[in-house]
N, CA, C and O atoms as a GROMACS GRO file, in nm:
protein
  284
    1UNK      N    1  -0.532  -1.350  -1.909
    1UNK     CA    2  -0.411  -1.422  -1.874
    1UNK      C    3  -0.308  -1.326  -1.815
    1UNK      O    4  -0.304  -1.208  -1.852
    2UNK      N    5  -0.242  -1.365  -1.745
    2UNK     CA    6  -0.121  -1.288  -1.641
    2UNK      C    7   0.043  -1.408  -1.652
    2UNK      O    8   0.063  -1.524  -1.616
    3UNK      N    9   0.124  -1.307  -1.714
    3UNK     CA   10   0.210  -1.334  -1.715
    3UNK      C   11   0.281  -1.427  -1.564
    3UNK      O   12   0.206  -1.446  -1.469
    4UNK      N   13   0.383  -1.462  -1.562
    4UNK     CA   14   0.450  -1.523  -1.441
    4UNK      C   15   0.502  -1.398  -1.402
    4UNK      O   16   0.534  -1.299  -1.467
    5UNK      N   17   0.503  -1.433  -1.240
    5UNK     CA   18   0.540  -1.290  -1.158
    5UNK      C   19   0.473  -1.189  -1.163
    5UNK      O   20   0.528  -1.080  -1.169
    6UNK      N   21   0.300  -1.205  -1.161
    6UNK     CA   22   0.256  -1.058  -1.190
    6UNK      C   23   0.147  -1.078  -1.074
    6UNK      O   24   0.180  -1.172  -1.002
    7UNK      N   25   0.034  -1.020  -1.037
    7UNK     CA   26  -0.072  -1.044  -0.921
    7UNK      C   27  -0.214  -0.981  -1.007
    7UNK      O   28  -0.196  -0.935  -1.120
    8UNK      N   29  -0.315  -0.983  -0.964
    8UNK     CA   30  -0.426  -0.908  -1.037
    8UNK      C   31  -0.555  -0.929  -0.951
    8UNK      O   32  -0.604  -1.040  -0.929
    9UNK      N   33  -0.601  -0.818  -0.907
    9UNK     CA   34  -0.710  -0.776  -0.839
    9UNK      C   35  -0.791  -0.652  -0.846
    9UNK      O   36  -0.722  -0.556  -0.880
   10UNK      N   37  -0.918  -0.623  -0.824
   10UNK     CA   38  -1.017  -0.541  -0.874
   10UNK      C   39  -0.940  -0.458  -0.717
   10UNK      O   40  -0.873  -0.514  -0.630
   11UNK      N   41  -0.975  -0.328  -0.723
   11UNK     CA   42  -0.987  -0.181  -0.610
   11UNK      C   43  -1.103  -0.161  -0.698
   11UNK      O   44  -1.106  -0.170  -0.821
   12UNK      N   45  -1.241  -0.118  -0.578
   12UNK     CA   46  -1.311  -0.035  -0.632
   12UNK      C   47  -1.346  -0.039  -0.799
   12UNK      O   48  -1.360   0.055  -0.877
   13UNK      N   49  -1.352  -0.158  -0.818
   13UNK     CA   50  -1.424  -0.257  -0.953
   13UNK      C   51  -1.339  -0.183  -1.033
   13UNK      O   52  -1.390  -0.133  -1.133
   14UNK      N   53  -1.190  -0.159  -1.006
   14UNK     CA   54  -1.060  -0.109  -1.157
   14UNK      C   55  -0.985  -0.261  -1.107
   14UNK      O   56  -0.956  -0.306  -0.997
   15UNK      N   57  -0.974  -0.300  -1.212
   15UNK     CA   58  -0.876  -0.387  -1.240
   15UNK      C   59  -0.719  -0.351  -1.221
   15UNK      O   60  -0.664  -0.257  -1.279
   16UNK      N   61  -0.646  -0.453  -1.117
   16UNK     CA   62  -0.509  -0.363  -1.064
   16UNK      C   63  -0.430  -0.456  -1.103
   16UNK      O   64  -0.443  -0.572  -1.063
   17UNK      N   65  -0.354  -0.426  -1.170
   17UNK     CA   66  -0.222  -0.559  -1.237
   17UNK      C   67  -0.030  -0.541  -1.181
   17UNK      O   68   0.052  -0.486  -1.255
   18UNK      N   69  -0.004  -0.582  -1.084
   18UNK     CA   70   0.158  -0.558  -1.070
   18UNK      C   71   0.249  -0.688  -1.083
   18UNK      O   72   0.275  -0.796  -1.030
   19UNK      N   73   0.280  -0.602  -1.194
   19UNK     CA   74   0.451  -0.708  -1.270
   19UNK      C   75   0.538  -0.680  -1.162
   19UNK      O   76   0.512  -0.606  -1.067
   20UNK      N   77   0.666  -0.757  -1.184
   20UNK     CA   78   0.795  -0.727  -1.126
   20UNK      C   79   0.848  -0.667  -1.302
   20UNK      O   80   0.811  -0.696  -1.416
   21UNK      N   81   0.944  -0.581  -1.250
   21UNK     CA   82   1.003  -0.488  -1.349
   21UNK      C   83   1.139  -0.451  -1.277
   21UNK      O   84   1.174  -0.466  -1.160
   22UNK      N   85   1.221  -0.382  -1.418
   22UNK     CA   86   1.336  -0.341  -1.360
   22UNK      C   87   1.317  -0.193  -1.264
   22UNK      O   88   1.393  -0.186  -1.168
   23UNK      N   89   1.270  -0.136  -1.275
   23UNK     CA   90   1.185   0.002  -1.242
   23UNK      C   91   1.035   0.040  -1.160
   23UNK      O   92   0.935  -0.021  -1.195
   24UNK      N   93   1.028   0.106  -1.088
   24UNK     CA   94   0.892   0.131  -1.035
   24UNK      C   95   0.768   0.243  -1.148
   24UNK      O   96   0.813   0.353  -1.182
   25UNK      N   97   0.658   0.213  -1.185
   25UNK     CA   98   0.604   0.269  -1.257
   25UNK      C   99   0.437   0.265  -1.242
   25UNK      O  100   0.395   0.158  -1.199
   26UNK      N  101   0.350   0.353  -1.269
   26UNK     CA  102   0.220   0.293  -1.272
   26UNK      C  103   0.194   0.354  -1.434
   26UNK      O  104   0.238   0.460  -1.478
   27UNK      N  105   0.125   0.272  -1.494
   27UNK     CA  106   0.040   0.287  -1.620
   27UNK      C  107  -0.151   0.310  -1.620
   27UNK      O  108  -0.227   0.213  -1.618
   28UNK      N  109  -0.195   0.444  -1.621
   28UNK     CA  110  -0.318   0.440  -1.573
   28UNK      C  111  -0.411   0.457  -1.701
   28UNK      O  112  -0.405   0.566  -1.758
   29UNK      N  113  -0.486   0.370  -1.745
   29UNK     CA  114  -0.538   0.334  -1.844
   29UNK      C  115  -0.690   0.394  -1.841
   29UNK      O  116  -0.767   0.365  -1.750
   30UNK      N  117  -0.718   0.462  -1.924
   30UNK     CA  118  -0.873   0.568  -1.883
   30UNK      C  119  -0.964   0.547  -2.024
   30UNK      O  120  -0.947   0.535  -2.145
   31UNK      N  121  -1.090   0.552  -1.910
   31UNK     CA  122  -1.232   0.515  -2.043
   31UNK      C  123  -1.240   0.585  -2.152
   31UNK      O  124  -1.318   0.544  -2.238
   32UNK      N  125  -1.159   0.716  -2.177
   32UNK     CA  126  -1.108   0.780  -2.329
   32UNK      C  127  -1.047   0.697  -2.355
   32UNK      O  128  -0.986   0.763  -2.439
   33UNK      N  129  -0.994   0.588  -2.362
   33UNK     CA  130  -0.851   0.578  -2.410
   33UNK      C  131  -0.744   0.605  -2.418
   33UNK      O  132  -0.661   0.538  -2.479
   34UNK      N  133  -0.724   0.698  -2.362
   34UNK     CA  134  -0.524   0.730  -2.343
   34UNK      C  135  -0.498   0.694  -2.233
   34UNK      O  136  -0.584   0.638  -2.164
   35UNK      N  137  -0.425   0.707  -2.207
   35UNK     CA  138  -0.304   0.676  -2.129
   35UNK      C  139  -0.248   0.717  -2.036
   35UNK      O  140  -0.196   0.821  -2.077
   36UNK      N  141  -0.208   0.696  -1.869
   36UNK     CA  142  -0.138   0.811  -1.849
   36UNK      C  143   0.020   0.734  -1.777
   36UNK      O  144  -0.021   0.635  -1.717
   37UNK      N  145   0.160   0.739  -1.761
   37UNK     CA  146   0.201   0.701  -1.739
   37UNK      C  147   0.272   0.792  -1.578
   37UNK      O  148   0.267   0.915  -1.567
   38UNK      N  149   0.318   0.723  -1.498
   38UNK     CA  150   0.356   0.768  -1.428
   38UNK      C  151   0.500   0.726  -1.327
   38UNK      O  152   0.524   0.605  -1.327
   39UNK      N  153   0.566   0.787  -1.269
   39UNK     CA  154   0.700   0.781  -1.273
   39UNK      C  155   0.647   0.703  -1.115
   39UNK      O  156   0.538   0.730  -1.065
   40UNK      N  157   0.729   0.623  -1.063
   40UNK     CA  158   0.715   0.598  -0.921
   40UNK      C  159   0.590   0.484  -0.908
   40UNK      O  160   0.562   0.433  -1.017
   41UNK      N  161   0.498   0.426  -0.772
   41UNK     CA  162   0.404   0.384  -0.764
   41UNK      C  163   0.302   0.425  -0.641
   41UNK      O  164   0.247   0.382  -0.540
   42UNK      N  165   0.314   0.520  -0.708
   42UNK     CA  166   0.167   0.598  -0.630
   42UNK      C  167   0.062   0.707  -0.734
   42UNK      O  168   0.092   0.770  -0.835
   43UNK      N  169  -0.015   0.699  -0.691
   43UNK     CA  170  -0.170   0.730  -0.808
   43UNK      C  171  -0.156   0.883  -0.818
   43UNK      O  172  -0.192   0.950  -0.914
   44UNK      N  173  -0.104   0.925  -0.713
   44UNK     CA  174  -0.101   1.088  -0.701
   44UNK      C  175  -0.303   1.121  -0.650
   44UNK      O  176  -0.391   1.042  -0.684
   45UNK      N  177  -0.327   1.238  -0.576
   45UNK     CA  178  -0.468   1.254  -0.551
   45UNK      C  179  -0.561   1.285  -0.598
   45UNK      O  180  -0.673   1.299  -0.549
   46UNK      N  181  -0.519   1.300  -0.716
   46UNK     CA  182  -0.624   1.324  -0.872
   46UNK      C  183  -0.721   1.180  -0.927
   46UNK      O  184  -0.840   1.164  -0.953
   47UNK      N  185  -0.561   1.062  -0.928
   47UNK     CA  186  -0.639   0.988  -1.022
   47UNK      C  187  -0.700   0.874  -0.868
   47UNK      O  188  -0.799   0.803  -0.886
   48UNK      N  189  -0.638   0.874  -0.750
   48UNK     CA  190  -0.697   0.851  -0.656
   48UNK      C  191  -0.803   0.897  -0.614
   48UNK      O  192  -0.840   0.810  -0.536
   49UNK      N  193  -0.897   0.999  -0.611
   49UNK     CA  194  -1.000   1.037  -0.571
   49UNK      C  195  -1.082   0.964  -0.689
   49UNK      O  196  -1.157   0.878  -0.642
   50UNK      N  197  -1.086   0.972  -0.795
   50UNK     CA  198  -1.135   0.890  -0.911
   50UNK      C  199  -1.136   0.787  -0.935
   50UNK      O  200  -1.189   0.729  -1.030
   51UNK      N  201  -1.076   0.746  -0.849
   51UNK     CA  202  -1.083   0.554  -0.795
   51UNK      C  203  -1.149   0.529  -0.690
   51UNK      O  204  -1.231   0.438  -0.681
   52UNK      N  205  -1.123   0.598  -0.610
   52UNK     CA  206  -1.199   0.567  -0.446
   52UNK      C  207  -1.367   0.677  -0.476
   52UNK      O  208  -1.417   0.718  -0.372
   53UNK      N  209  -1.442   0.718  -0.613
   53UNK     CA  210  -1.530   0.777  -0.609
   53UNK      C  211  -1.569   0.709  -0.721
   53UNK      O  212  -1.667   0.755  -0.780
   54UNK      N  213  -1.533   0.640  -0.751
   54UNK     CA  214  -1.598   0.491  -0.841
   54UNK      C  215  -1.619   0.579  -0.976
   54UNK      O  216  -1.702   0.530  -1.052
   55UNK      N  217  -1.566   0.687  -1.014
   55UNK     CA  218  -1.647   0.771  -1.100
   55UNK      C  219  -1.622   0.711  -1.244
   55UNK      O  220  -1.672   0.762  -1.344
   56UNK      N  221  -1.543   0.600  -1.247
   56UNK     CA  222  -1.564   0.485  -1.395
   56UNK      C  223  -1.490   0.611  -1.522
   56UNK      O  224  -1.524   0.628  -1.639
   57UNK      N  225  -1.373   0.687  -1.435
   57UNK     CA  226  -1.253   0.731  -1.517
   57UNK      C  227  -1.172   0.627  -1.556
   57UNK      O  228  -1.155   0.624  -1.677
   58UNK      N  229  -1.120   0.545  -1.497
   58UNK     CA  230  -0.991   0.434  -1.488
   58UNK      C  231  -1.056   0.320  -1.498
   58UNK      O  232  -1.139   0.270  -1.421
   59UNK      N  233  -0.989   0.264  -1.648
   59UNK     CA  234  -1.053   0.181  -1.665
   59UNK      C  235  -0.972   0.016  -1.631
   59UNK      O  236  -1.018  -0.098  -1.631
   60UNK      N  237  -0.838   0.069  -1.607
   60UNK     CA  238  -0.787  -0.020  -1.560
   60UNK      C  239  -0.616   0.016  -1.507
   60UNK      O  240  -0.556   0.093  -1.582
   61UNK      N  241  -0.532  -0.040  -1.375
   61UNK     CA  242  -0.400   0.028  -1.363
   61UNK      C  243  -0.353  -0.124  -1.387
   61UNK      O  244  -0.401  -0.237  -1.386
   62UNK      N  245  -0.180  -0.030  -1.419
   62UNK     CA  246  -0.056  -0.185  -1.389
   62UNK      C  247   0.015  -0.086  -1.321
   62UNK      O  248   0.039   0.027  -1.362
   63UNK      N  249   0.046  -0.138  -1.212
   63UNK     CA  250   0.158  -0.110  -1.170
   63UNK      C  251   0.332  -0.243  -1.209
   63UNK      O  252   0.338  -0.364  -1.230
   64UNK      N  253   0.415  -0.157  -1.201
   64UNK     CA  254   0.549  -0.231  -1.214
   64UNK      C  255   0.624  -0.243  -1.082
   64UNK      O  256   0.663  -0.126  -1.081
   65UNK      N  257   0.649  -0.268  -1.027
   65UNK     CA  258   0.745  -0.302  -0.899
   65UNK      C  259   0.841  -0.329  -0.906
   65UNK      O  260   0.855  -0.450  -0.925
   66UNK      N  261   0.953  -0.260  -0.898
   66UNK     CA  262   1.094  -0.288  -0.856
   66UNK      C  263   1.160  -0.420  -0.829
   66UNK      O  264   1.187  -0.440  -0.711
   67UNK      N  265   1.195  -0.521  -0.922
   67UNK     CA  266   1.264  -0.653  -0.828
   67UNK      C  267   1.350  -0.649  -0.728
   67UNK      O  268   1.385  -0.752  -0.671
   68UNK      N  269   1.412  -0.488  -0.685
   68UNK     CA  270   1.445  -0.504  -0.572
   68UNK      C  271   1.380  -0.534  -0.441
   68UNK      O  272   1.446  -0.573  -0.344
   69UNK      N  273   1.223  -0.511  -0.438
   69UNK     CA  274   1.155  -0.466  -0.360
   69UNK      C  275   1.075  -0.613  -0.290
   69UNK      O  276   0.998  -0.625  -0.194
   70UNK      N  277   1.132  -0.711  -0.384
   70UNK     CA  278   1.087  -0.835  -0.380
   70UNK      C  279   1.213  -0.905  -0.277
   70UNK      O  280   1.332  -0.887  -0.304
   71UNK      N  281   1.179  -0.969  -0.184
   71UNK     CA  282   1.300  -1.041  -0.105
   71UNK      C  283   1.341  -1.149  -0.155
   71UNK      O  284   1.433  -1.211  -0.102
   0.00000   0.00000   0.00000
C-alpha cells in the first residue's frame, strides 16, 4: 500500500518509492539491513553503480521530494 501523494516503481528490479515531503531526501534500504540515509536526491556513484549492476545490494529506495518541486 502507498500512501496518497507518493508514486512506486521497480529501476533495475529495486523497488523506488517518492513521497512529497517537506525536504528532499533519499532513504537507501540494503539486503544487510541497515540503512543508509541521504541528504538531497541523488544516489551518489557508489550506491548507483549497485543499482544499475543489479548486484541485489539495495533492497529497496524512497525517495522524499520537496513540495516545492511539485507545481
Amino acid at each position: 500500500e502507498l500512501p496518497a501523494g507518493s508514486l512506486a516503481f521497480t529501476l533495475c528490479g529495486v523497488p523506488v518509492i517518492y513521497r512529497l515531503a517537506a525536504a528532499g531526501c533519499l532513504r537507501v534500504l540494503l539486503e544487510d539491513g541497515k540503512s543508509r540515509t541521504i541528504p538531497g536526491t541523488r544516489l551518489g556513484p557508489e550506491l548507483s553503480r549497485s543499482l544499475f549492476l543489479r548486484d541485489k545490494s539495495i533492497r529497496k529506495i524512497v525517495v522524499d521530494i520537496p513540495d516545492e518541486f511539485v507545481g
